[in-house]
C-alpha positions in Angstrom: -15.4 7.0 -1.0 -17.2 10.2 0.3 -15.8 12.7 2.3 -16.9 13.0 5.8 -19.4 15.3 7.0 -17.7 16.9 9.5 -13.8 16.8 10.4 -10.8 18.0 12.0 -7.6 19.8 11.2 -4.4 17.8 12.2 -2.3 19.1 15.0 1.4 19.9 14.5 3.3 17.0 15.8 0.1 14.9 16.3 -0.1 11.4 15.8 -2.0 9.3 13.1 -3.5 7.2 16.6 -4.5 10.5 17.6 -6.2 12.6 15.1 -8.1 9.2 14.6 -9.3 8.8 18.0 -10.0 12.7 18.3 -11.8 12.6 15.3 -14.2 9.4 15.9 -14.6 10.7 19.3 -16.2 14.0 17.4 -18.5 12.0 14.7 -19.2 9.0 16.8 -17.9 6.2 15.1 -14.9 3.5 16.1 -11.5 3.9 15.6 -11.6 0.8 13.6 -14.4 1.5 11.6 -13.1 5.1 10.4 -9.6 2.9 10.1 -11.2 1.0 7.8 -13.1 3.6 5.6 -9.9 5.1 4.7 -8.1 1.6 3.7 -6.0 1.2 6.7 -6.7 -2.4 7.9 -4.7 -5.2 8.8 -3.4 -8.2 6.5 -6.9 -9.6 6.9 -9.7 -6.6 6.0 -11.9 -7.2 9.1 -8.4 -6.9 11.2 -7.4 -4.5 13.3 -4.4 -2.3 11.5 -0.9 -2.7 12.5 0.8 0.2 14.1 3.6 -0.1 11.9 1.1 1.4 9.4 1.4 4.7 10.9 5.3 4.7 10.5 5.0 5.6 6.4 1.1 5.3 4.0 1.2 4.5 0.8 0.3 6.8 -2.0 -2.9 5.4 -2.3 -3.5 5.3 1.7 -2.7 8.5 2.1 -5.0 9.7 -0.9 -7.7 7.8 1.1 -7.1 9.1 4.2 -6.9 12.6 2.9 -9.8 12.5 0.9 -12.0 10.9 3.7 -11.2 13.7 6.1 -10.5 16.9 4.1 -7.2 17.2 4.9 -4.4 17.6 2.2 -2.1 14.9 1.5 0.6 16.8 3.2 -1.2 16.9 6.1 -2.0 12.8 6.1 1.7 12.7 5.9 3.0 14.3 8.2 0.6 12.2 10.7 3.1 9.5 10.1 6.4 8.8 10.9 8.4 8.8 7.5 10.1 12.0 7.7 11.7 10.3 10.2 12.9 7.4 8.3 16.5 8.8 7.0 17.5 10.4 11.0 15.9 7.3 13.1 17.4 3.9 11.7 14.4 1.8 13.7 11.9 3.6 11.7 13.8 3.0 8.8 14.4 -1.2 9.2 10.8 -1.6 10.1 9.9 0.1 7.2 12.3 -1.9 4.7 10.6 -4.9 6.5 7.4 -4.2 5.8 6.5 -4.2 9.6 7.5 -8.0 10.1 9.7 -7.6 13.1 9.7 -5.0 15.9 12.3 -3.1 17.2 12.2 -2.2 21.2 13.4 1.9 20.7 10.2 1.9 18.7 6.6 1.8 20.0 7.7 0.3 23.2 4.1 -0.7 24.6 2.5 2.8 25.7 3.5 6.3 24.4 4.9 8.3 27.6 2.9 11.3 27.5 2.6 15.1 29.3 -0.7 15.6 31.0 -0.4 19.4 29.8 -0.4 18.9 26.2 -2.8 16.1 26.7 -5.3 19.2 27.4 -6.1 19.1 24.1 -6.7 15.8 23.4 -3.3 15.2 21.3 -0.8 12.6 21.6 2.9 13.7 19.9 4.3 11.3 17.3 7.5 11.8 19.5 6.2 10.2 22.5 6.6 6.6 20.4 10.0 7.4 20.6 12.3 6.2 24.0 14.8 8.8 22.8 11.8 11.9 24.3 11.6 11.7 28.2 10.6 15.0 27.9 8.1 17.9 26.9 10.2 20.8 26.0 6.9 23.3 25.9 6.1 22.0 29.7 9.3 21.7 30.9 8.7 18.2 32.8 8.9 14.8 32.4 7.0 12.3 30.7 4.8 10.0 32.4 6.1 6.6 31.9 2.5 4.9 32.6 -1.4 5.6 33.9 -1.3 7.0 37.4 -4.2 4.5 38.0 -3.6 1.4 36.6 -0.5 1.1 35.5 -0.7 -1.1 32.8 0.8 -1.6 29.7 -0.8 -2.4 26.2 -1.5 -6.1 25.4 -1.7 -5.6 22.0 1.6 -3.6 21.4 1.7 -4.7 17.5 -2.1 -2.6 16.7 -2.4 0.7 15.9 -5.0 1.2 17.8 -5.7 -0.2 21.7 -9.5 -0.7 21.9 -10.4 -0.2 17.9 -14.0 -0.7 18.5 -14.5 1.6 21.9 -15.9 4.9 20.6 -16.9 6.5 23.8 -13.4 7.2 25.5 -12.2 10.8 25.3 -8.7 10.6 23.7 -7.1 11.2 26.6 -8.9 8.7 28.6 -6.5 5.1 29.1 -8.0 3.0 27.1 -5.9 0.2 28.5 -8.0 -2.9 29.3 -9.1 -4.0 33.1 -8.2 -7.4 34.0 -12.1 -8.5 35.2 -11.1 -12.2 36.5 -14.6 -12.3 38.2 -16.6 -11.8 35.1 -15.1 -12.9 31.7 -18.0 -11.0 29.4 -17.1 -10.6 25.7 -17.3 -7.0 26.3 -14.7 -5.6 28.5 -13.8 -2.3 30.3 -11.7 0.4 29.7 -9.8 2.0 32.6 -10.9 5.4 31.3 -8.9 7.6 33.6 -8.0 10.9 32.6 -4.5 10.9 32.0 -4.4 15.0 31.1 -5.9 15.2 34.3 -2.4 13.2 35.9 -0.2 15.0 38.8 2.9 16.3 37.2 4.6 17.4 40.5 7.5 15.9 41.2 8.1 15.7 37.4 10.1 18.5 36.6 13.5 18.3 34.8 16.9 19.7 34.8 18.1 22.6 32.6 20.7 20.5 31.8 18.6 17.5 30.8 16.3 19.9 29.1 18.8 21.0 26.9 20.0 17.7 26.1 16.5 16.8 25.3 16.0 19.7 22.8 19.7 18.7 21.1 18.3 15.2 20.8 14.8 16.5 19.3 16.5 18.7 16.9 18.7 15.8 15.2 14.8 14.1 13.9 13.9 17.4 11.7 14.4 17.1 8.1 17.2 20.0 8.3 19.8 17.9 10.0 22.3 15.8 8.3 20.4 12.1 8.1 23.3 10.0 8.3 25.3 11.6 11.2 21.6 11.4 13.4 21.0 8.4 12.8 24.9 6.8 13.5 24.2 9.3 16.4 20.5 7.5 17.6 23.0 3.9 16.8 25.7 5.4 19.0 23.2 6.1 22.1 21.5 2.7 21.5 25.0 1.2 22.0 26.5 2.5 24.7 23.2 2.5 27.1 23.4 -1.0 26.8 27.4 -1.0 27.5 26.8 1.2 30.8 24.1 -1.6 31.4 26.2 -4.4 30.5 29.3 -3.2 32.5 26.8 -2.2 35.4 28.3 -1.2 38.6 31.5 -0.6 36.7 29.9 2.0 34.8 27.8 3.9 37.6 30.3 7.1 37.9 29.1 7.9 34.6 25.8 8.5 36.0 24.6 12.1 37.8 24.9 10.8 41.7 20.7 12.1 42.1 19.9 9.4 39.4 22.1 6.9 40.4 19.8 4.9 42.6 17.3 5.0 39.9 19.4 3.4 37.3 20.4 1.0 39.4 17.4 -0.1 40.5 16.0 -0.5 36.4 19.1 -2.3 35.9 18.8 -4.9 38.7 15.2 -5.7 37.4 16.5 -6.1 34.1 18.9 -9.0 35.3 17.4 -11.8 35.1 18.5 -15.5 36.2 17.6 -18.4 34.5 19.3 -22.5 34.6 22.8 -23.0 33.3 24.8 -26.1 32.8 24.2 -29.0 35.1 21.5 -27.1 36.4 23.5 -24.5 37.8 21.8 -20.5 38.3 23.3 -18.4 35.4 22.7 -14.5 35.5 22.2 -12.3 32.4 21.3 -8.9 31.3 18.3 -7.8 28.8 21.0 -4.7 27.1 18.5 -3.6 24.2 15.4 -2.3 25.7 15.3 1.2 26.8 13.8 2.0 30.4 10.0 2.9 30.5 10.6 5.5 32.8 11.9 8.9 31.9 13.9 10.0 34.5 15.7 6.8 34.2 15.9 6.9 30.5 17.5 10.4 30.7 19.9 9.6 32.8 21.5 6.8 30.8 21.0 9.0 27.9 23.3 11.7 29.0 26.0 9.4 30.8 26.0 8.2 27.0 26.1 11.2 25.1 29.0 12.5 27.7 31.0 8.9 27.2 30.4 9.4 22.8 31.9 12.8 23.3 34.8 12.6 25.7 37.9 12.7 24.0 39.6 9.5 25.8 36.3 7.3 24.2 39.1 4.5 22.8 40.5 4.1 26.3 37.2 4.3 28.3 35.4 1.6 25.8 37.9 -1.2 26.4 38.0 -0.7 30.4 33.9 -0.7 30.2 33.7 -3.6 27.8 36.6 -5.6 29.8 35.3 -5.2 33.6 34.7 -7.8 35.8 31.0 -8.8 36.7 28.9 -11.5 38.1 27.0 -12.5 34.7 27.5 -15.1 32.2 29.3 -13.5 28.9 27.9 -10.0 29.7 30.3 -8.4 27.1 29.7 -11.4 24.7 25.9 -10.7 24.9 27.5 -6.5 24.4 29.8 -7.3 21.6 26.6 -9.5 19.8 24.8 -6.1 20.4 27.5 -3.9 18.5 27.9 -6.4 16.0 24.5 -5.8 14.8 24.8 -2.5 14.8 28.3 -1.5 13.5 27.3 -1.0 9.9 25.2 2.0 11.2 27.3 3.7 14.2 29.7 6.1 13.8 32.7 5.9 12.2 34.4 7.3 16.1 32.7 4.3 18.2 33.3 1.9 15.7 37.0 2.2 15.6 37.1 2.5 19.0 34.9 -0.6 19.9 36.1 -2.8 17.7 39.0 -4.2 18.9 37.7 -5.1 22.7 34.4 -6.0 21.0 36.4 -8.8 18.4 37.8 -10.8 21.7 34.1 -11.8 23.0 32.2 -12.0 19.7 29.9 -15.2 19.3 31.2 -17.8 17.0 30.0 -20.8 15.6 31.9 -24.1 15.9 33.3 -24.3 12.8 34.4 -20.3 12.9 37.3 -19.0 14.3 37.3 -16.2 17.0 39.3 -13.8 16.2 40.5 -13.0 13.0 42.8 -14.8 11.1 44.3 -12.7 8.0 44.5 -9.1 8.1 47.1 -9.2 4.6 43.4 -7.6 2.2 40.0 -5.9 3.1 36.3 -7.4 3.3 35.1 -4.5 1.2 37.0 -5.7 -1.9 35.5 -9.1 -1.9 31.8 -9.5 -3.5 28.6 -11.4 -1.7 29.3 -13.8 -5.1 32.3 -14.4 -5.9 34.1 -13.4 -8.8 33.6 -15.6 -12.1 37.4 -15.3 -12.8 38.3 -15.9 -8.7 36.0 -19.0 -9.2 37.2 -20.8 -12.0 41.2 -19.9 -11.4 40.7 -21.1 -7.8 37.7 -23.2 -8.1 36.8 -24.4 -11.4 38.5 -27.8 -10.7 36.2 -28.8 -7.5 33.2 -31.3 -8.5 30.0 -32.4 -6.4 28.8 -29.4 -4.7 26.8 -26.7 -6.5 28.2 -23.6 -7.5 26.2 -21.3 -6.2 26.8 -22.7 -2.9 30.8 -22.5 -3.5 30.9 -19.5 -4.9 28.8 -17.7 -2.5 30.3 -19.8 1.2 33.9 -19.0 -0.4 33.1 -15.1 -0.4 31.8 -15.6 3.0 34.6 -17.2 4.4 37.3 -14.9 3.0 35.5 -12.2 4.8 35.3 -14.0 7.9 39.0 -14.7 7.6 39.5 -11.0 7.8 37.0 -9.8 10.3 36.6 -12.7 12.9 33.3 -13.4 14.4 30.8 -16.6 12.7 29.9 -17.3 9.2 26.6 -15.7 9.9 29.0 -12.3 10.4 30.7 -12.5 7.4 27.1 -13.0 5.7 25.5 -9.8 7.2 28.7 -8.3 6.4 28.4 -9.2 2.3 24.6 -8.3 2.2 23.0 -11.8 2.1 21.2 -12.5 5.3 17.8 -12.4 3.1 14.7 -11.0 5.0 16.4 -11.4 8.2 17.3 -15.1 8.0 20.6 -16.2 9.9 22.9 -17.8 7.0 24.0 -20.7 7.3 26.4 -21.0 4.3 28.5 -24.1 5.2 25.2 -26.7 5.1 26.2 -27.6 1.5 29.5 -27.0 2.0 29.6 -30.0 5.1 27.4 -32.5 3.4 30.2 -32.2 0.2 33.0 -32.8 2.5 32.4 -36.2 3.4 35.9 -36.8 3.5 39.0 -34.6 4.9 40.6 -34.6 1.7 37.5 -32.8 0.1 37.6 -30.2 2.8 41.3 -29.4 2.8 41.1 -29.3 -1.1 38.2 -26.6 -0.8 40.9 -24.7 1.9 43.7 -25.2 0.0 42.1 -23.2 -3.1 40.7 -20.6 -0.8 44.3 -19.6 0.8 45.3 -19.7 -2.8 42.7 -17.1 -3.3 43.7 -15.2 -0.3 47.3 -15.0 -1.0 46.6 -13.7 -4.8 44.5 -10.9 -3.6 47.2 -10.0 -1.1 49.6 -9.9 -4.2 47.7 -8.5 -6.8 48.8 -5.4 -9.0 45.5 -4.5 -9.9 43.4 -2.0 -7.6 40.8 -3.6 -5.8 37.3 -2.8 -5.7 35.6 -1.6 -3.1 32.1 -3.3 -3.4 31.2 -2.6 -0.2 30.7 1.1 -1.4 29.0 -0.2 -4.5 26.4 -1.8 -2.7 25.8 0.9 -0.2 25.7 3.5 -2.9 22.7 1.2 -5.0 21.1 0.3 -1.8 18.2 2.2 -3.0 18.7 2.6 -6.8 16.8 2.2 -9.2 16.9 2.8 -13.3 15.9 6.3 -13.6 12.8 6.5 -15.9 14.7 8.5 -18.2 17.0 6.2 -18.8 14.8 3.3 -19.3 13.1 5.0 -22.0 16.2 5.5 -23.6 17.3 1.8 -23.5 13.8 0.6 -24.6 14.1 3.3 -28.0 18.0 2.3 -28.8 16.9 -1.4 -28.9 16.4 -3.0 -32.0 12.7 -3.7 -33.2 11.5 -7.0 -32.1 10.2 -9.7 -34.3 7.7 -10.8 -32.0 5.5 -7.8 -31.9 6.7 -4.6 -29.3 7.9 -6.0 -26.3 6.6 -5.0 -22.6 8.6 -2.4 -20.9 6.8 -1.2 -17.8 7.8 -0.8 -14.3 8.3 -4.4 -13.6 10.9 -5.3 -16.6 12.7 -2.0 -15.2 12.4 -3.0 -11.2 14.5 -6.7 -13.3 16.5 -5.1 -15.7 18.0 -2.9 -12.2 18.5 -5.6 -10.6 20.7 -7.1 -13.9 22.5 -4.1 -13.0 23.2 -4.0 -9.3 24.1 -7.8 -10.2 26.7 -7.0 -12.4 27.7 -3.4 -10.6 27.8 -5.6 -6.9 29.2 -9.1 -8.0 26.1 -10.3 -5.6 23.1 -13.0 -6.5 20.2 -11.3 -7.8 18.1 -13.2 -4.9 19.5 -10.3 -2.3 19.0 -7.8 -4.5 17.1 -4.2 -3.3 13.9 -3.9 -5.4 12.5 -0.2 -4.5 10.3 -0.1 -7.3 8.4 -3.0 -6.3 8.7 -2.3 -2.5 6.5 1.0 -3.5 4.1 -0.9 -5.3 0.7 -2.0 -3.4 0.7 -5.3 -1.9 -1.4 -7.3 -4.8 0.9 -5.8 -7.1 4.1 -6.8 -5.1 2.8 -10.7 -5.0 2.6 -10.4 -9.2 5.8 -9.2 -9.8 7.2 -11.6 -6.7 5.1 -14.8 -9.1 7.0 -13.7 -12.6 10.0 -13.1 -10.8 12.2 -16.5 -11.4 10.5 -16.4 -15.0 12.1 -12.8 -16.0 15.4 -13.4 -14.9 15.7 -16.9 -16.6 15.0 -14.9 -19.9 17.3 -12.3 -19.0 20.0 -14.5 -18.4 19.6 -17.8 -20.0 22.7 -18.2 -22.6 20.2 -18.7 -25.7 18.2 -16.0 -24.6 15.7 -14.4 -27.1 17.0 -11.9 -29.6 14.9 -8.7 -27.2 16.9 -10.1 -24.0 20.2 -10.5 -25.4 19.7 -7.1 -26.7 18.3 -5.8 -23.8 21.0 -7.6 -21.4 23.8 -5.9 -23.9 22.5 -2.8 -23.3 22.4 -3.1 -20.1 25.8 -4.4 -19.4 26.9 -1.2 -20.8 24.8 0.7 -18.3 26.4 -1.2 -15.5 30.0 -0.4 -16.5 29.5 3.2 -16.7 28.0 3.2 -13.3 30.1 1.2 -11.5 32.9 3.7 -12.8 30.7 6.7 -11.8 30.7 5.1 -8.0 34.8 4.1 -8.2 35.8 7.3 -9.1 33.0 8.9 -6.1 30.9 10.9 -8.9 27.1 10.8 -8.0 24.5 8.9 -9.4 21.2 9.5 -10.4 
């Protein structure tokens, strides 16, 4: 790859969308074509890239991308998102899923935008973000759309809108005109020029202002990553209560803005045919509102609610009141359930208890909880070996996998109420985002009453020994928070491959993909959990032909590792390892920290 002739330097705060459409709009070449010159395509290579691409490059992307347009790989970098990653938990969770699944409080359609920095032709990674309604240099608000047509991207999943358009100015709108008259291949931009957009009428509160800055100041690398992003959680959560409890919740809201909110929320409830055919009314709660003003306002009656001392008595008054929809706090307390892991510690004691009466269940789940005599954290995503065969070891005809892993599931749905699929999340094993249905075995089994109230029967057993037990529980819940993101330290591998015994065979393999298994041997024995729902960081950094090779030998590694005649350099590499395990699952019980 040869650098280009000519190039740009990135702007502070600039996008990766925008320093590509500035620059092709200098050197005369598509978006999609200088896209592709510096590797950033789609799953296909003739594709169009996916704008989850700009949220975090890999090494060699960003090597690419740096060399391409002499800039330094600092520079590439910060063009993306992923110093954001550990203060903004959306940018995080489409990262960990590789882009699959989209989250609406990130790239929601359009950017918003100010007309004054637009001068220069930039677009702010910010603006991507519903959390800015504001430019702090300008002092306004953000325009929510164009001024002229009003539309918003069709293809909100591509990094780029128009790849192959190289004559628009970057801060032309290069939204797409609907031409019903004349369906040509080749289609027209709307091209107006949005720097060029009124912004009277647009300016903001001091207040609001301020608010704005606080907010803006919780993404830089300086601030504490885990209270922002519980923070960014805690926002996200109550917007959608004020929305869910809507009028209930309007004196919350500045009486300017009221009439604005109001009017977002009514277009946001939607109707749509019950039972019998009968009208039923519901609420979208997730998605922010496009347009600023409105945004800010529900932003700041949020912020106010998080930080009023009275929060647990103002939660369950919201989260109770009356109103015309179908199971609007059901659809709430859904919300909050998918989010409690990462609030904060103050809204999720204080929403818990109102949230636990509307939770959705399953049939076969109960709706509250039923035991509160142990804690979920102390039981493991696969239940323990000696739990299983004391309790277990007698019941015939279902697999074990499938009883040891749906009786974890239900002891922790015992405990915290809500559907098996709860309990799942809870424990860690709702793999790539698939609900879990744990039971399916479990029901096919239990073709008779007997089987089912023998499977019970040794589960309260269960129950009532944990409740009695002398010894200190574990808290694997911490153990698998703590190696969320671990990973054998180099070091330390090196170590274990010298200490091991020579091998017959020849000198074994030890590269990054025996140590990306051997971790997982350890989180499996450090967690109690399957090795199926195991992290793997090494191989999530790997490039994607790389990932499929390792994802092939997988099932083949393991089965060596673990098989009970294993081969003399696996049963000395799995001893080795087991010893590795037990001192860092005493490291995280006694709260030292790990490398």
């Amino acid at each position: 790859m040869h650098p280009l002739p000519r190039s740009l330097d990135p702007i502070a705060g600039e996008s990766l969308v925008s320093y590509l459409q500035r620059l092709t709009y200098r050197i005369d070449v598509s978006p999609l074509h200088l896209a592709r010159m510096a590797g950033l395509h789609g799953w296909l290579n003739n594709s169009p890239p996916a704008r989850a691409i700009s949220l975090e490059l890999g090494r060699e992307q960003l090597s690419n991308l740096a060399r391409l347009t002499r800039v330094t790989l600092k520079e590439a970098e910060e063009l993306t998102f992923s110093s954001w990653k550990s203060h903004y938990p959306p940018i995080k969770n489409i990262i960990a899923d590789n882009g699959s699944r989209s989250d609406s409080w990130l790239f929601a359609g359009t950017p918003r935008f100010c007309p004054r920095c637009l001068d220069r032709g930039t677009w702010k990674k910010e603006w991507s973000l519903p959390v800015v309604f504001a430019c702090s240099e300008h002092q306004i608000f953000l325009h929510a759309v164009c001024p002229q047509c009003a539309r918003l991207s069709e293809r909100p999943w591509q990094l780029l809108q128009r790849p192959n358009d190289h004559t628009l100015h970057p801060a032309q709108c290069r939204q797409t005109t609907p031409d019903l008259a004349d369906r040509k291949r080749k289609s027209t931009a709307c091209g107006y020029r949005l720097d060029r957009a009124d912004i009277s009428g647009l300016g903001i509160d001091p207040v609001l202002l301020d608010f704005q800055i606080a907010i803006t100041r919780r993404l830089n690398p300086q601030s504490a990553p885990e209270e922002s992003g519980a923070y960014f959680t805690d926002l996200r959560l109550i917007m959608a209560l004020i929305n869910s409890a809507w009028p209930h919740t309007s004196t919350l809201i500045h009486a300017e803005l009221v009439k604005d909110v109001d009017a977002y929320i009514q277009s946001e409830t939607k109707t749509r045919s019950g039972p019998l055919g009968s009208p039923q009314r519901y609420r979208i709660l997730s998605d922010p509102p496009r347009d600023a003003r409105t945004c800010a306002a529900l932003m700041q009656a949020a912020d106010a609610l998080l930080l009023s001392d009275d929060l647990p008595e103002s939660l369950p008054r919201f989260i109770d009141s009356p109103s015309e929809e179908r199971f609007p706090r059901k659809a709430w307390a859904n919300v909050f359930e998918k989010h409690r892991d990462s609030c904060s510690e103050k809204l999720r004691a204080a929403a818990t208890p109102a949230a636990h009466r509307y939770r959705r269940v399953r049939m076969s789940g109960p709706r509250a909880p039923l035991r509160d005599d142990y804690q979920p954290q102390h039981i493991p995503a696969y239940l323990e070996q000696k739990w299983f065969d004391s309790h277990f070891g007698h019941i015939t005809g279902i697999r074990i996998r499938a009883l040891r892993r749906t009786a974890a599931v239900q002891l922790v749905q015992w405990v915290n109420g809500g559907s098996m699929g709860d309990a799942a999340q809870f424990l860690g094993v709702n793999h790539a985002g698939v609900q879990y249905a744990p039971i399916t075995d479990l029901r096919y089994w239990a073709g008779t009453r007997r089987k089912l109230a023998e499977f019970e029967t040794a589960l309260h057993e269960l129950a009532a020994e944990l409740r009695t037990s002398s010894v200190p529980p574990i808290d694997y819940r911490r153990r698998r928070a703590v190696l969320q993101d671990w990973v054998l330290p180099p070091e330390t591998w090196r170590r274990i491959s010298n200490e091991l015994p020579p091998n017959r065979g020849g000198a074994p393999i030890m590269d990054d993909r025996k140590r990306q298994v051997a971790s997982v041997f350890v989180w499996t024995y450090v967690t109690q959990g399957e090795h199926l729902f195991a992290p793997r960081p090494l191989e999530r950094e790997q490039p994607p032909d790389t990932q499929r090779i390792w994802a092939l030998r997988r099932n083949t590694t393991w089965f060596q590792m673990t098989r009970r005649d294993a081969y003399p350099h696996f049963a000395d590499l799995r001893k080795a390892l087991a010893e590795c395990a037990a001192q860092l699952a005493l490291s995280i019980d006694n709260g030292e920290s790990i490398t």
